[in-house]
C-alpha positions in Angstrom: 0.0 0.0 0.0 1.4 3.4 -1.0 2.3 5.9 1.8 1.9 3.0 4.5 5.0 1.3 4.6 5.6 -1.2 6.8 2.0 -1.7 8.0 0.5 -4.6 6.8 -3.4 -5.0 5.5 -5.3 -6.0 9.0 -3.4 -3.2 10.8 -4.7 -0.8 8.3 -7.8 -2.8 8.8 -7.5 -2.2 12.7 -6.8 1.8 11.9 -9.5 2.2 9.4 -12.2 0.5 12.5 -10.8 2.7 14.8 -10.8 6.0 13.1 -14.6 4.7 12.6 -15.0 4.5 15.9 -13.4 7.7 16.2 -15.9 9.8 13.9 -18.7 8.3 15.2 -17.9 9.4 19.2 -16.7 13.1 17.4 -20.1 13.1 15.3 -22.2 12.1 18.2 -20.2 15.0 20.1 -20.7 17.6 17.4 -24.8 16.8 17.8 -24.9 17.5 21.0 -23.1 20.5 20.5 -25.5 21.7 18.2 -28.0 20.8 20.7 -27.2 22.7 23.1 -26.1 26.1 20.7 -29.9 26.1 19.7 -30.9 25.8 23.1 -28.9 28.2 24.0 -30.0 30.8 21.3 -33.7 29.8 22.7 -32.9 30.9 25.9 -31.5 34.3 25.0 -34.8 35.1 22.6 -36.6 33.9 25.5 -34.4 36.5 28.5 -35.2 38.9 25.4 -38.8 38.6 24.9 -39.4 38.5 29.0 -37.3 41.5 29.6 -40.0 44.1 30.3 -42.2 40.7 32.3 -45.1 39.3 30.9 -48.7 39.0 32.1 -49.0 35.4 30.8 -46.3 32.8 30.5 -46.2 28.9 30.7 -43.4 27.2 32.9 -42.5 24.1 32.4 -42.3 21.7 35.5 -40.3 19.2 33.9 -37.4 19.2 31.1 -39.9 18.0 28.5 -42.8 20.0 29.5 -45.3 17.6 29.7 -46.6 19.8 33.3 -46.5 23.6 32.6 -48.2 25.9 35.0 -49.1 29.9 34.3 -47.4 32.4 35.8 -46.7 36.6 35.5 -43.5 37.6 35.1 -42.2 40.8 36.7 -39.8 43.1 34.7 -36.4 41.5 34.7 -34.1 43.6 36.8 -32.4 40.5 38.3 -31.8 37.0 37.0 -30.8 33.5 38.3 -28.0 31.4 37.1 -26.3 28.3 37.2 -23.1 29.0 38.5 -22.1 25.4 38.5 -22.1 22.0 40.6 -25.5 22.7 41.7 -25.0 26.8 43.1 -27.3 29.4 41.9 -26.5 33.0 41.8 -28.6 36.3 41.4 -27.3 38.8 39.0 -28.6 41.3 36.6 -30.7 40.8 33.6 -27.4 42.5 31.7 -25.5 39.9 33.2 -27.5 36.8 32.4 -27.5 37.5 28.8 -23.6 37.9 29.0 -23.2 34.2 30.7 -25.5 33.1 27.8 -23.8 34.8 25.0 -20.0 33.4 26.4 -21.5 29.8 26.7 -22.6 30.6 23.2 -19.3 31.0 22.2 -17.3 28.4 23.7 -19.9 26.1 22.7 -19.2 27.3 19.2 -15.6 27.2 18.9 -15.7 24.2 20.7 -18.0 22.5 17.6 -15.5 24.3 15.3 -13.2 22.4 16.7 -14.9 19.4 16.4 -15.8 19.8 12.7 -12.3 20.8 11.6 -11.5 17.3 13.3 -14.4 15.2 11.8 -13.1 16.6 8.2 -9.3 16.3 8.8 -9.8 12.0 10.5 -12.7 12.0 7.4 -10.0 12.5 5.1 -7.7 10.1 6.6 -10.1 7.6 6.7 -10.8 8.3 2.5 -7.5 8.2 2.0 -6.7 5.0 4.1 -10.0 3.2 2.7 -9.4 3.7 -0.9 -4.8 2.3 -0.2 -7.0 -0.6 1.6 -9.3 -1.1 -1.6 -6.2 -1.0 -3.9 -4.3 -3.4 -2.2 -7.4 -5.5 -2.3 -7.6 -5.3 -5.5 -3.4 -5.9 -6.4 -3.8 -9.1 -4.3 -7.0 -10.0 -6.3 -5.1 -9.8 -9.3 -1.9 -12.0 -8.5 
């Protein structure tokens, strides 16, 4: 095989599986990511659109918001926020929208990241597939 040199065919068989492997953790990864960035932009139409309060507004009791109960929301001067393993912190509305906004970001570069490395281990994988395939194919011929 051309450009693997002393690497025989079921160790390239062993790479290609677990570069596979590999894409399929990073691909399953990236979803989530994207999850969570349109979740995330959700959340900052909804800080947004509740800014000045509302008269009438549904709360879900549960993540999939199969219980929601009405409520009135006050004008938000003050927010609450996850701070992080399980702490909650007031701060202002000004605030909030900042924490969201930075998550926003990290989560994005962070899925940049991620797709730069799906494409670079995609190529790889192209590239080591179709040496695999030709080698095939050489020893078909023999």
């Amino acid at each position: 095989m051309s450009g693997q040199q002393g690497i025989t065919l079921e160790e390239a068989l062993q790479q290609l599986s677990l570069i596979e492997s590999q894409l399929k953790q990073l691909q399953a990864a990236a979803a989530e990511l994207e999850t969570r960035l349109l979740q995330l932009g959700s959340l900052e139409e909804a800080l947004a659109s509740l800014r000045g309060g509302s008269e009438d507004v549904l709360v879900p009791l549960d993540p999939r918001a199969t219980v929601v109960a009405r409520g009135t929301v006050k004008p938000l001067d003050k927010v609450i926020v996850h701070a992080g393993l399980d702490v909650f912190v007031e701060v202002s509305y000004d605030k909030a929208v900042d924490v969201v906004r930075k998550e926003k970001a990290e989560v994005s570069k962070l899925l940049d990241s991620y797709n730069r490395e799906i494409a670079r281990l995609g190529q790889y994988y192209a590239a080591l597939r179709a040496a695999i395939e030709q080698s095939l194919a050489a020893g078909r011929q023999q």
